[in-house]
C-alpha positions as CSV (number, residue, x, y, z in Angstrom):
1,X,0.0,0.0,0.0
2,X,1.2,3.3,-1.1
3,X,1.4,6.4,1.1
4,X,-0.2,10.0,-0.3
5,X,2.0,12.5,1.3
6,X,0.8,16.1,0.7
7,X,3.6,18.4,-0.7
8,X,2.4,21.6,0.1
9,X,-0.4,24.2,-0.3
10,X,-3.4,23.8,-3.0
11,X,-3.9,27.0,-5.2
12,X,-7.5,27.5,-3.5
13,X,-6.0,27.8,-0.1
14,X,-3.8,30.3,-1.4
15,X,-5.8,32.5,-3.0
16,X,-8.3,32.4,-0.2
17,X,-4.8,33.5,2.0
18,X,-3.9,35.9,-0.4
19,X,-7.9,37.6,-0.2
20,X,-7.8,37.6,3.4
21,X,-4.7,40.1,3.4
22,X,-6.5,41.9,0.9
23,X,-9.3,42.6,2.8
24,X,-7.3,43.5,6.0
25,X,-5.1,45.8,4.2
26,X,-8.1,47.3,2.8
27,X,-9.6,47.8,6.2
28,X,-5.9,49.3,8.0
29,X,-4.5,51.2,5.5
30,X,-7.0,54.6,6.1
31,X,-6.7,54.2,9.6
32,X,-2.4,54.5,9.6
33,X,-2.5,57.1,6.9
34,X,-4.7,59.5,9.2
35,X,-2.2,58.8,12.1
36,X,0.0,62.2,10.7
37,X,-2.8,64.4,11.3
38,X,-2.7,63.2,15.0
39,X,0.4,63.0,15.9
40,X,0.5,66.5,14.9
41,X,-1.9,67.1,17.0
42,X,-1.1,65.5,20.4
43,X,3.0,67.4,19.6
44,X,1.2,70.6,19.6
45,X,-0.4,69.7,22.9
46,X,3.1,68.3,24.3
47,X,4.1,72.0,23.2
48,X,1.3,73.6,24.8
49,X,1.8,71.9,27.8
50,X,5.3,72.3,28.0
51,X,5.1,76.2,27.8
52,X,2.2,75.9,30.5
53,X,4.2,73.9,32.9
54,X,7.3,76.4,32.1
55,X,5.6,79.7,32.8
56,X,4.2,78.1,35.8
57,X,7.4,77.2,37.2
58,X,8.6,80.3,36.0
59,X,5.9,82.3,38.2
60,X,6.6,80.4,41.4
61,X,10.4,81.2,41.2
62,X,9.4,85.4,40.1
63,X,7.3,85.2,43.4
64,X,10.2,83.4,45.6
65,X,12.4,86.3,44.0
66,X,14.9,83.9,42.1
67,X,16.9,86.2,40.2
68,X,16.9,83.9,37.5
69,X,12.8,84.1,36.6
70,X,12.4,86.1,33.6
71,X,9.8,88.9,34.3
72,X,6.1,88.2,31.9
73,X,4.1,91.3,31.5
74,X,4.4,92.2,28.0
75,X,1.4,93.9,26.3
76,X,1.8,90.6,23.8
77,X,3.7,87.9,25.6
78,X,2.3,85.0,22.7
79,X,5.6,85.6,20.9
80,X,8.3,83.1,19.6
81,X,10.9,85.7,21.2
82,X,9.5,85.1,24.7
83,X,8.2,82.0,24.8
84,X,11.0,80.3,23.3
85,X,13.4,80.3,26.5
86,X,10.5,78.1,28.2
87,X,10.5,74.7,25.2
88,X,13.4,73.1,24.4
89,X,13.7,70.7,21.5
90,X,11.0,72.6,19.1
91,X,10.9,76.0,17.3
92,X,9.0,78.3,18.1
93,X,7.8,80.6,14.4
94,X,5.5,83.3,14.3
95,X,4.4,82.0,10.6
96,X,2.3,78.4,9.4
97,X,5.6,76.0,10.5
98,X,7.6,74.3,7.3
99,X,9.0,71.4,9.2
100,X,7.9,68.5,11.9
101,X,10.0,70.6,14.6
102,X,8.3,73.9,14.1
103,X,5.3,75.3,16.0
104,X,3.5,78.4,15.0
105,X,2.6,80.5,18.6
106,X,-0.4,83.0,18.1
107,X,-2.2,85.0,20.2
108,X,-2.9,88.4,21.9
109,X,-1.9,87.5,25.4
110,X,-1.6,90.6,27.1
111,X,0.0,90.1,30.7
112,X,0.7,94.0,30.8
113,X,-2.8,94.3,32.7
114,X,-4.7,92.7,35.5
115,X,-4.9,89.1,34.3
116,X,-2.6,86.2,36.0
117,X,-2.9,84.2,33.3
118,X,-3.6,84.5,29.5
119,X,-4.3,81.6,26.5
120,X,-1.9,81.5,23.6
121,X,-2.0,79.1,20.3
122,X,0.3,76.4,19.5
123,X,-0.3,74.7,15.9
124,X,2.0,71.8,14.7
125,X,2.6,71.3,10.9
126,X,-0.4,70.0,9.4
127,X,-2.1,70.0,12.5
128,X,-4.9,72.4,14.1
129,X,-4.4,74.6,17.0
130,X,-3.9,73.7,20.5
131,X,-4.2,76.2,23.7
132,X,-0.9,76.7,25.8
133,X,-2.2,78.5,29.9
134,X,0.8,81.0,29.6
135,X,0.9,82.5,33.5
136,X,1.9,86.4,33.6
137,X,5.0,86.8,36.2
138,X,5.2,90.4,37.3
């Protein structure tokens, strides 16, 4: 008696194999190519929050009298010029950013009158605008 040994895959199995992936890539490939759009998004928020956190610390070392606190009350302190010293890693641009490590700041924070704390814009390349709490230190 002779012994049928299979020697590998019929053509139907891999076709219905090679559907399968079809389908799945079908499915996936939208949801990675609209992953830019958010990673853009949650930077600018990393941004945001990093200039929030900066000012803040930068606030409670003005009111200890730490010589090394910069001073905040500016007419119009949602400027690259002065919130630059507070982010490291990014730039800081006044104009629509050209490259993944560019943030455009906007904004008429004025810290020149009675508020303690005013909003400014952070937008990443390709991305939409995120708030960054900037708190005034007089």
């Amino acid at each position: 008696m002779k012994k049928h040994i299979q020697q590998g895959f019929t053509l139907i199995e891999l076709v219905v194999v090679i559907v399968i992936l079809g389908i799945l890539a079908a499915v996936a490939l939208p949801k990675f190519i609209n992953l830019s759009a958010d990673a853009a998004n949650a930077a600018a928020k990393g941004v945001a929050g990093s200039i929030a956190s900066g000012t803040s610390i930068n606030f409670a070392a003005r009111s200890a009298n730490n010589a090394g606190a910069v001073v905040l009350n500016q007419a119009n302190v949602c400027t690259a010029a002065i919130l630059g010293s507070f982010v490291t890693g990014v730039n800081l641009v006044a104009v629509a950013p050209a490259a993944n490590d560019q943030f455009q700041i906007a904004g008429a924070g004025d810290c020149s009158g009675a508020l303690n704390t005013v909003t400014c814009t952070v937008t990443a390349q390709n991305g939409v605008a995120q708030n960054a709490t900037v708190v005034c230190a007089r």
